[in-house]
N, C-alpha and C positions, 0 to 999 in steps of 0.2 A: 539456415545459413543465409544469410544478406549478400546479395553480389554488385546489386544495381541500387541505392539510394538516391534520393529525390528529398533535396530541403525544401522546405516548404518556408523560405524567407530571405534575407536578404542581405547584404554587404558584411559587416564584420560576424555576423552571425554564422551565415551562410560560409566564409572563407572557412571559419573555427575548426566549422564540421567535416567540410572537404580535407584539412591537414589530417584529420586523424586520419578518413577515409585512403587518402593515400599509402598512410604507412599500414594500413592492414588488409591491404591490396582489395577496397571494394569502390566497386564506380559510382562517379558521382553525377546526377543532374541537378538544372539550377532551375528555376523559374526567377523569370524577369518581366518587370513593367516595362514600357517604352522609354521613361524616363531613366532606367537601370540599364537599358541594352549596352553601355558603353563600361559599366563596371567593372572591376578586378575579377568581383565574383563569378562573373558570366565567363571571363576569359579563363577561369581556373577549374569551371565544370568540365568534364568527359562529353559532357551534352548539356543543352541548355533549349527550355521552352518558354516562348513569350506567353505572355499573360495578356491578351486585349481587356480592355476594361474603359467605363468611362473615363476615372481618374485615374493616376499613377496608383496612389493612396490604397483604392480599394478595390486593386486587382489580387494584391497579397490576401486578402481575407477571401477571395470566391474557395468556397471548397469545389463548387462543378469542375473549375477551372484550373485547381492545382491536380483532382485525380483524373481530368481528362490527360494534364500534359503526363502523371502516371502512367497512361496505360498507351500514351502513343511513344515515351521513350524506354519502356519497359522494366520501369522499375519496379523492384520486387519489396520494395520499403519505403518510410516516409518518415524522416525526421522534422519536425517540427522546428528546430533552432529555441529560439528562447523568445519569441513576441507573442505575439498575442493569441493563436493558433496553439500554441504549446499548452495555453489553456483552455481549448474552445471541444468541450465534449461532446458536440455535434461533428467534430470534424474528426475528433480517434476513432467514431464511433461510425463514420461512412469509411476511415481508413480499413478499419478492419471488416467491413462488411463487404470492401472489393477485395477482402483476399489477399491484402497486404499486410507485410508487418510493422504496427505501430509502435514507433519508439519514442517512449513514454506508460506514463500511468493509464489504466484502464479510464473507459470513459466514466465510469460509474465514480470512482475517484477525482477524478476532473471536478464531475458536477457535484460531488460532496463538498470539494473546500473549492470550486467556484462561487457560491454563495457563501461570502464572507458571517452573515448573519447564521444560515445553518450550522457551516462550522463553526463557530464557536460554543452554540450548542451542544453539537455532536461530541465536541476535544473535550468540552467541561466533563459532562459526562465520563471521559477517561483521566482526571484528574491535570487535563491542563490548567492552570491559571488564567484567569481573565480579569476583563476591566468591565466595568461597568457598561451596556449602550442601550439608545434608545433610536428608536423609529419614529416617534410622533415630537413635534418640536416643542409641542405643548407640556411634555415629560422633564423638559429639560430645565435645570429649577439654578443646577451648580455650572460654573465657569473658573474657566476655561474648559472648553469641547472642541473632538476634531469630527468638522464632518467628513465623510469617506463614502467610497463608492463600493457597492456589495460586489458589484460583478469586473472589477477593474484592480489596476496598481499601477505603480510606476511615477506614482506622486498626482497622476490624472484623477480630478475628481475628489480631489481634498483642498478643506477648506483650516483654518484654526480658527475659531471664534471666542472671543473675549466677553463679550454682553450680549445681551438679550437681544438689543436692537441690530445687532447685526446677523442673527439667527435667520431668518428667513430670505435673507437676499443671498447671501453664503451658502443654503442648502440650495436653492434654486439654481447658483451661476455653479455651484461641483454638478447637480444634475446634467446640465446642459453640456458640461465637460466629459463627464461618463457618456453619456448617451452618445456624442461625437466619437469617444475613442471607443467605445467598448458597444455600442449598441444596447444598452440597458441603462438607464439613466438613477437607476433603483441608488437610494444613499442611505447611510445610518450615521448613527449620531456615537461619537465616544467621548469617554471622560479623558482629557488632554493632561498627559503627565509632564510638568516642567521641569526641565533639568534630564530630562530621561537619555538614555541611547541606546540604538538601536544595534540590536545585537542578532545575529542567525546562525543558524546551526542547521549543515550539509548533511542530510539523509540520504541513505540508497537503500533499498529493498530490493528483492529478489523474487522470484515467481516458487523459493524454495520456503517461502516462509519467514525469511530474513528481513529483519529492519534493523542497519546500522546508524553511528554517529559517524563523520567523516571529518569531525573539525567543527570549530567557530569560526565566525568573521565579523569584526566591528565595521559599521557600517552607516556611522552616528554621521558624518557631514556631507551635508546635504543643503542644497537647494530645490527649492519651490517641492518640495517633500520628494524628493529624486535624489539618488545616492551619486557622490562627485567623487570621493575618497572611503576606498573599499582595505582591510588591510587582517590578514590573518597569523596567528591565533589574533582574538577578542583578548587585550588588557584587563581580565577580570581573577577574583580570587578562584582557588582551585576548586572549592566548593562549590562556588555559583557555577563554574563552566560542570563540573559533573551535573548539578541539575539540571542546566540548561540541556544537557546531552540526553538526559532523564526524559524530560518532556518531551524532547523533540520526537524519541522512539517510540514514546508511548503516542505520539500521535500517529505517527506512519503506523503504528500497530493496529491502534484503531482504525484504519481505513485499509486492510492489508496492502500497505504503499508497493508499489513495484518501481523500478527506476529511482532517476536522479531528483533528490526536491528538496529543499529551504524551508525549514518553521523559522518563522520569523518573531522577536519579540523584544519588548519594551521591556529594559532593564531600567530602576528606579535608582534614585539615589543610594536608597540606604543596603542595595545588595537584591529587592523584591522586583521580580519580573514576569510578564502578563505577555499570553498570546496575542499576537496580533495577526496572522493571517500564515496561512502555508498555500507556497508557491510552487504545483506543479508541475517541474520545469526545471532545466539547468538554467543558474543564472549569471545574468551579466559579468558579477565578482567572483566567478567559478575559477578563475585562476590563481587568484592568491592560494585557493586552498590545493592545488595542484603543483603550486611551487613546494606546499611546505609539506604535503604527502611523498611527492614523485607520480600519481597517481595520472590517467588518463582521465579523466570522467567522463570525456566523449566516446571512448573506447569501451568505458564499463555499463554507458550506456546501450551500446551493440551488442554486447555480451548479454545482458539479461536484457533483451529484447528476444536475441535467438534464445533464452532458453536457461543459459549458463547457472550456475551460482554464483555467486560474489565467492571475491579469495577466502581462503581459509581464514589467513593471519593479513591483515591489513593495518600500513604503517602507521605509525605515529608522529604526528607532527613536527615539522624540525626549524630551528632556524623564525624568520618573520617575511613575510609579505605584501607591499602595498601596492595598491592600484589604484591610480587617477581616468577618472574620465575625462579625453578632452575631448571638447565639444565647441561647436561652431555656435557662439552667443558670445555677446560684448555684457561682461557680468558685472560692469558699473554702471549698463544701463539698463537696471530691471530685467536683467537674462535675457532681452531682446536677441532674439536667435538674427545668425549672420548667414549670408548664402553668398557666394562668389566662385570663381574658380582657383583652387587649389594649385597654383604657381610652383612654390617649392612644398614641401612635404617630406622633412629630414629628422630624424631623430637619431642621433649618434650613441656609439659603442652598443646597438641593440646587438644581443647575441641571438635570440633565435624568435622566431615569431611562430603562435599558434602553439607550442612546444614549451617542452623541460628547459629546467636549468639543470646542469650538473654542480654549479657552484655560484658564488654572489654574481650576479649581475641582473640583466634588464633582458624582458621580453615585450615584444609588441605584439598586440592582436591589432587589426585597422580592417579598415571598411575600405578606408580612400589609397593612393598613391598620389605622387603630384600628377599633375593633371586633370584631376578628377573635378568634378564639376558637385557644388553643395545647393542642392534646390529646395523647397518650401515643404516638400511631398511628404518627407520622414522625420523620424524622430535627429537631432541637432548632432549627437555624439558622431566624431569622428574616428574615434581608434582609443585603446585603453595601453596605456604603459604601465608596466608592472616592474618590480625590484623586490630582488630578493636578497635577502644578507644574514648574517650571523646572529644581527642586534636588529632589533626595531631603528636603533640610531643608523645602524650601518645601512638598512636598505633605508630611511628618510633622505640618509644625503646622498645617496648615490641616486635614487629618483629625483629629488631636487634638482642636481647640478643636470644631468640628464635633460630635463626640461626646460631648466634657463635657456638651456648652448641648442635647444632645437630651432630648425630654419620652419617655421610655418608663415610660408607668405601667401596672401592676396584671399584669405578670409578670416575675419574677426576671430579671436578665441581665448577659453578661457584657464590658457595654459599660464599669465603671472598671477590670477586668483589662487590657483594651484601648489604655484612656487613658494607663494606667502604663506601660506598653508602649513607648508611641509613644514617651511623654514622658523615656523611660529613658536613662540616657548610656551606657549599655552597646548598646542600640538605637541610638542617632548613630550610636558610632563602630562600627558594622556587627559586634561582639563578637556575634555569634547564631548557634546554630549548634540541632540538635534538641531540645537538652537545657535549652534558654535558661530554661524557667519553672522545672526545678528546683535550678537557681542561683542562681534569683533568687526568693525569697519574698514580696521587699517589695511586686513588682507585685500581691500579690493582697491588698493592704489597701484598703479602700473610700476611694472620692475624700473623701468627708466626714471630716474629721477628726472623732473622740470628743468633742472637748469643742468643737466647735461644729455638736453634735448638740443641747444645751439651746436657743439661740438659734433652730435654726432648727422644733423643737419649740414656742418659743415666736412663729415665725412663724404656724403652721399653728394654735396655741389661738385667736392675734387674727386671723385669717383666718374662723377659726369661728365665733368671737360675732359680729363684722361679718355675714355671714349671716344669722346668728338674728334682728340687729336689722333687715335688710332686709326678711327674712319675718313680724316679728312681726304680730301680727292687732290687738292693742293698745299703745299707748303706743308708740308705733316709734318715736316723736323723744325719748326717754330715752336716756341713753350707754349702753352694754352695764355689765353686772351694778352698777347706781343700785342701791341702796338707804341708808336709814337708817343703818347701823353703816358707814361707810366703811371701817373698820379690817379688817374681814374680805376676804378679798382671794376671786378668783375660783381655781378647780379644775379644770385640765383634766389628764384620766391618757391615756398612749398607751402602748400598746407599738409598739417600736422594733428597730431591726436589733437581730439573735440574740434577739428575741423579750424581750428587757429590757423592762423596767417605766421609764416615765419621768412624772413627774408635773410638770407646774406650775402656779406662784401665782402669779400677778399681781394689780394694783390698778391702774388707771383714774381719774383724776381728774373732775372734774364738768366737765372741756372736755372731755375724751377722750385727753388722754394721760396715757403709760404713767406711775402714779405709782414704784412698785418692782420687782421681780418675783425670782423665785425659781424652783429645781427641786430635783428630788432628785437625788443624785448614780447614775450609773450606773455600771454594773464598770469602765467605761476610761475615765470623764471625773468629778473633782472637780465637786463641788458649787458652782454656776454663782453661788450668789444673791453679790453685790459683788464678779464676777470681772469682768464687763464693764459698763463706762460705756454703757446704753440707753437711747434714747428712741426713741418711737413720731412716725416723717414722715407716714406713709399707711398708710390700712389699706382694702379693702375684699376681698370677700369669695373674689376668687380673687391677688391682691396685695399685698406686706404691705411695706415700706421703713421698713427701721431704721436707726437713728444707732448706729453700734457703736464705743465709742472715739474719736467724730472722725469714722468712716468707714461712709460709706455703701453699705445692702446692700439690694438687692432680692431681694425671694421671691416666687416662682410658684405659688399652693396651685390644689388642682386635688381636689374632694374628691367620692369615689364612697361614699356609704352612709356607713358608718363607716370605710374605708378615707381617707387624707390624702396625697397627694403634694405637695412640697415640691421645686420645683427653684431652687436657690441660687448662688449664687457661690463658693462653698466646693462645691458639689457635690449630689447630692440624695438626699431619704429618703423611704422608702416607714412610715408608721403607721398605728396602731389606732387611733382611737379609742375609749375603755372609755367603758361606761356610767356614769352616776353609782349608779345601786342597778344590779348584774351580779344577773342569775338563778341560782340555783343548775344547777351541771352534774355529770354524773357524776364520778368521781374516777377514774383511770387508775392501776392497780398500780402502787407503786413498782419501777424497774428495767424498767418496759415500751418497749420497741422500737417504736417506730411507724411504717408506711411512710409516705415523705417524697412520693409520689406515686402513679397507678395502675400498677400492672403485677401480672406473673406471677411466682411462686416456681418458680425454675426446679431449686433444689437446695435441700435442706437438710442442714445438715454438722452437726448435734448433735443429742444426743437431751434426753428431759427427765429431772435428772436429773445430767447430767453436769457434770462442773467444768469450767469456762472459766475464762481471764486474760484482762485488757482488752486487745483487738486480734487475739483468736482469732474468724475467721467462724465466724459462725452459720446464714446462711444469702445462696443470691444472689437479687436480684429482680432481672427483665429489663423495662425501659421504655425507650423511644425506639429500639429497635434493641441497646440496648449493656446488658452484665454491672453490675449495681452489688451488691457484697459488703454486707451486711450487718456489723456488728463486733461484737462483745462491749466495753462500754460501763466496764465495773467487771471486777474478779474476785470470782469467784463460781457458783453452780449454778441449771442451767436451771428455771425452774420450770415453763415453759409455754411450748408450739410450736402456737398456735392453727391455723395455715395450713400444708395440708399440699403435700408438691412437685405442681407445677399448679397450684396454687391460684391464684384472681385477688384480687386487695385494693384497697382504693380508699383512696387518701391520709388519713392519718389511725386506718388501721387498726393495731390491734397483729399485731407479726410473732413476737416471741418479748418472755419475759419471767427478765430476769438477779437473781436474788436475792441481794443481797448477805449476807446475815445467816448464809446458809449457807456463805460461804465458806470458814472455820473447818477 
């Protein structure tokens, strides 16, 4: 019996496992980096042990360090959560040599489908399917290939390659990427199926002998090979899902599975599908298939840990499921991850978190609350919304609209790639398959339309002066900007998405409404002033309702310092507000590179000096776990490599500097 657990990880993970832990009355502790001490998770443990460590990073990986904090908060178990630990058979294997109970698969199991090359081996041998791979690059004759990392997942450590010539620079930069996240830099080579999707099927076993199916889950759209949109049952015919459920047992059989685990595989166009790797470990999209069981899987994971069997009779899938990852990255700009503090953090009608539905609606699991603070140290994802309905259609729009109408202010995210997604008629009609985002572009244009980015610009000015007049010290009962000359109108400047300059004018009548108003035009929207019929309904200082045309719009402003958020029915904007006199600041080299966050210069590919074309790397920085190449901007010669490889930089620093004048 389990009385006292100890997660061994971190933020939405960690909360997951405490929900269940509470409703089946066993205590919980947490382990925390420095960087974590201020978490949800930490405040939601029974007990909680810091982790000293060099880095944030790789305090969560000390095993000395999580079975010390074991045995001084007395716990009698160790969950693993689902990172990287959930597969590290060095670490079940000192679990259970202190005397604890490990929950998860034996280590032996661990280290069998830990090495993604032996198991496949091992599964052929039981009649899994597979794809063709290779280890030497010298073997590799056909293209397209994916490289992949033997001892890794989670998109880290994979490469696609198209030709030959990109074969060795591609196996090299997945190495370097394995070996960062996972500590084994080991990679193989596989034949790259086009058009494929990816599809997984939920295993549990039991310590009785037992290996069941527990569902499918499509899992096909993805970025940078990392799942965004998880959604169960799998849209497949009836007979492929029985095989698929076929193979998957026959794998866990083969390896007497215990616990919770995901075979993972490539469905081909024409119906034929190929192992690709089994996941030790409850995962991430474990809740779609929770919604449409009723099923605990964190609970059934407790249960055969102590011992138990799995139920007799286990449900059958009901209903549909989907789940979005959002995550802190600006995904129009090469999934540059985002880091700031979490201002608001809203997501409406969620009916339970961590938990069941009893009927159609929405669940949130999250890592973050507002306040929380998004730093470099972990992986980007901030919390997963799930929707459940009747129809596949019924849970799309009710997740949809869901995540339009959320307040996420004051860090980047990639919740309208999301919305696009859902709302996509290539998305209906189930057209999705790996490759779905780089077919489709349109998904990564912001829900706001350009040109009713001035309107709502001019929500968040009368939002502001509203303010001003609440807080004045004198004359509060004057309209906002009263004076004498009536004719000169008011001046608010913001910058706006891609950092554009947006200015507006308005005038105010001596009742308070709006008399004209005007902006300046920006690169993707015409100059607003006599584009739209406005008048001013309501305004106070966090809500603004305009008459636009006939039709009426409500805005949510929501303003931190001189930051402005703006949530709209068109959609919403994150602004600056400028100063009326700006102080002077330094001036930045023409052609300077500036890092877009903190991290480490893991390479640099130029010298200073040399001649670059626009789109030749200059150099890599490493943030959140993941490779981001630096480019060359212009063609041109290097002037300046201020940061040299290792080097750390903090957002906003210069990385190199492209001279144009020299390119001559």
């Amino acid at each position: 019996m389990i009385n006292r657990l100890l997660v061994a990880n971190r933020g939405e993970i960690a909360r997951r496992v405490f929900a269940t832990c509470r409703a089946m009355g066993v205590q919980t502790v947490a382990v925390y980096s420095d960087a974590d001490a201020d978490a949800p998770f930490v405040a939601e443990a029974d007990e909680a042990v810091r982790l000293p460590g060099a880095t944030p990073a790789e305090t969560y990986l000390r095993v000395d360090l999580i079975l010390d904090a074991a045995r001084r908060s007395g716990a009698d178990a160790v969950h693993p959560g689902y990172g990287f630990l959930a597969e590290n058979a060095e670490f079940a294997a000192a679990v259970t040599d202190a005397g604890l109970t490990w929950v998860g698969p034996p280590a032996r199991v661990i280290a069998a489908m830990g090495d993604k090359l032996a198991a496949k081996a091992l599964l052929a041998e039981a009649g899994v399917p597979m794809l063709p791979s290779w280890t030497d690059t010298d073997e590799v004759t056909d293209f397209p290939v994916l490289v992949k990392a033997s001892a890794g997942g989670g998109g880290r450590g994979m490469r696609i390659v198209r030709d030959a010539d990109e074969l060795a620079e591609a196996t090299a930069s997945a190495s370097r990427e394995a070996a960062a996240a996972f500590g084994d830099g080991t990679v193989f080579i596989e034949r790259y199926v086009e058009r494929g999707r990816h599809v997984e099927v939920q295993i549990f076993g039991d310590s009785h002998g037992r290996v069941v199916a527990l569902g499918d889950r499509e899992c096909s759209i993805q970025r940078r090979h990392q799942k965004i949109v998880e959604e169960a049952p799998a849209v497949v015919p009836e007979r492929v899902r029985k095989a698929l459920h076929e193979a998957a047992v026959a794998a866990g059989r083969a390896v007497d599975y215990l616990g919770a685990g995901t075979v993972e595989f490539l469905l081909a166009p024409g119906g034929e599908f190929f192992f690709l790797e089994m996941n030790t470990r409850l995962q991430v999209e474990h809740p779609v298939t929770e919604l449409c069981t009723g099923l605990d899987l964190v609970g059934l994971q407790l249960l055969v840990a102590e011992g138990e069997p799995l139920p007799a009779t286990l449900p059958e899938s009901i209903g549909h499921a989907i789940e979005v990852r959002l995550c802190a990255e600006d995904a129009a700009a090469g999934w540059r991850p985002a880091t700031g503090t979490l201002h608001r953090f809203t997501v409406g009608a969620v009916a339970t978190e961590f938990g069941g539905l009893a009927g159609p609606g929405l669940r949130l699991d999250s890592g973050v609350v507002a306040g929380s603070v998004v730093g470099v140290h972990y992986d980007s994802m901030l919390a997963k919304v799930i929707a459940w309905g009747r129809t596949r259609a019924e849970a799309t729009r009710l997740l949809a609209s869901a995540l339009a109408r959320a307040e996420l202010h004051g860090v980047t995210t990639n919740r309208d790639l999301l919305v696009r997604v859902l709302r996509s008629a290539a998305f209906a009609a189930v057209e999705i398959d790996t490759g779905f985002l780089d077919r489709h572009p349109e998904v990564f244009a912001p829900l706001l339309p350009a040109d009713r980015l001035p309107i709502t610009a001019l929500a968040a000015a009368l939002a502001g002066a509203a303010q001003r007049r609440a807080t004045a010290q004198v004359l509060g009962g004057l309209p906002s900007g009263w004076r004498n000359v009536p004719a000169v109108p008011q001046v608010t400047r913001f910058v706006g998405p891609g950092d554009d300059e947006i200015e507006i004018r308005y005038r105010l009548d001596r009742t308070g409404r709006l008399a004209d108003w005007s902006s300046t035009p920006t690169k993707d929207a015409a100059e607003s002033a006599g584009a739209s019929d406005v008048a001013l309904v309501e305004v106070t200082p966090d809500r603004v309702v305009l008459d636009v045309d006939g039709v009426r719009r409500a805005y949510h402003v929501h303003r931190v310092g001189s930051a402005v958020f703006v949530d709209g029915p068109d959609g919403a904007a994150s602004l600056a507000e400028l100063p009326r006199l700006p102080l002077p600041t330094a001036a930045v080299a023409a052609g300077s590179l500036l890092a877009p966050l903190p991290g480490v210069v893991t390479r640099v590919h130029v010298q200073v000096g040399q001649r670059v074309t626009a789109g030749d790397p200059l150099l890599t920085l490493e943030a959140m776990k993941l490779e981001h190449p630096v480019l060359a901007p212009i063609d041109g010669v290097v002037a300046e490599l201020p940061v040299p490889t290792g080097g750390q930089v903090q957002t906003g620093a210069v990385l190199a500097v492209v001279d144009e004048k020299d390119s001559r």
